[in-house]
C-alpha positions as CSV (number, residue, x, y, z in Angstrom):
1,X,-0.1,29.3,-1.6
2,X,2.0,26.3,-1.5
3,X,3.1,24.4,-4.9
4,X,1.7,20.8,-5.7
5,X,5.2,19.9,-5.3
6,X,5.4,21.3,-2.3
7,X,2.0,20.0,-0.9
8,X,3.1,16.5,-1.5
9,X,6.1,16.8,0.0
10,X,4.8,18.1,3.7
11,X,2.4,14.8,3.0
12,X,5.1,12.6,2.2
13,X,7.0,13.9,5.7
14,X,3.5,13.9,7.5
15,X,2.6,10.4,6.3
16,X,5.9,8.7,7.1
17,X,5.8,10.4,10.8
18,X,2.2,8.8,11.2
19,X,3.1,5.7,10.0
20,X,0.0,5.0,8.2
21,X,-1.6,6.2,5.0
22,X,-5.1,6.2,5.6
23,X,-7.0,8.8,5.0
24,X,-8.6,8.6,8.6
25,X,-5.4,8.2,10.3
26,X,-3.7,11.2,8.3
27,X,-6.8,13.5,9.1
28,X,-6.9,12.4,12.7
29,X,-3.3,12.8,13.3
30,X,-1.9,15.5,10.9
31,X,-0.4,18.2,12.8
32,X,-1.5,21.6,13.3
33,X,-0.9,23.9,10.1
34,X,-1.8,20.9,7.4
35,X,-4.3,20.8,5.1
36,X,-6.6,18.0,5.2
37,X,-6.8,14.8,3.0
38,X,-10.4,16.4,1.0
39,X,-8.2,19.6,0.4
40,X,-5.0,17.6,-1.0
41,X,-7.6,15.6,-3.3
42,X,-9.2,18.3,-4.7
43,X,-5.6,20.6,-5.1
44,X,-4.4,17.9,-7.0
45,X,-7.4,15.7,-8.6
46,X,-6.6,13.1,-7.4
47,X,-8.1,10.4,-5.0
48,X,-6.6,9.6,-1.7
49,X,-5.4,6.3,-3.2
50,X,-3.6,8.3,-6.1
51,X,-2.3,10.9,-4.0
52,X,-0.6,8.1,-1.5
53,X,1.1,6.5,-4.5
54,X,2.1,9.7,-5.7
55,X,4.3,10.2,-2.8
56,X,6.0,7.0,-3.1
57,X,5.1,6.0,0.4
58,X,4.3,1.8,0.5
59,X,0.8,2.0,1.4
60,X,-0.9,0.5,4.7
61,X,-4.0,0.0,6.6
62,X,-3.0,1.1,9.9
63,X,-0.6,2.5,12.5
64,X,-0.2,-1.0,13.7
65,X,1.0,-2.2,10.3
66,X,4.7,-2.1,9.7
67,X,5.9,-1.8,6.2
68,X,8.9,-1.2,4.1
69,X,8.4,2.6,3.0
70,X,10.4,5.1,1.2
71,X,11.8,8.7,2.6
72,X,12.0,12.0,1.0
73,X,15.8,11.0,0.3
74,X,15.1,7.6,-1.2
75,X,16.0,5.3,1.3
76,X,14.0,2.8,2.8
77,X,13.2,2.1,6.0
78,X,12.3,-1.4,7.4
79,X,9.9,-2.4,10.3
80,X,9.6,-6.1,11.2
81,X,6.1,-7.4,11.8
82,X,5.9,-10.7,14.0
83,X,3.1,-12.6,12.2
């Protein structure tokens, strides 16, 4: 059984390849072998909202939706948006 640590890790490097952090978009497009969302939330008692801040990953609604977000090494990566 994986650690919490390790758990949000493998979310961190799934939710950063999606490129979203909803729930819906994680669970839809996780790949093969992760756990899903409910499973992470109850692991860790958390809500979805409070596991996605846990991982330091900026928050967004959508695939669509660029945003400035931080890596598992700290740096951050930035996607323009035309508005």
């Amino acid at each position: 059984m994986k650690s919490n640590k390790e758990i949000l890790e493998d979310l961190t490097r799934e939710l950063l390849r999606i490129g979203s952090t909803t729930q819906k978009d994680y669970d839809s497009l996780k790949k093969k072998g992760q756990v899903y969302s409910t499973t992470i939330c109850r692991r860790l008692k958390l809500s979805w909202p409070e596991v996605v801040k846990v991982t330091c990953v900026k928050a967004h609604d959508s695939i669509s939706g660029s945003v400035i977000r931080k890596s598992l090494r700290g740096t951050y990566i930035e996607n323009d948006v035309p508005k």
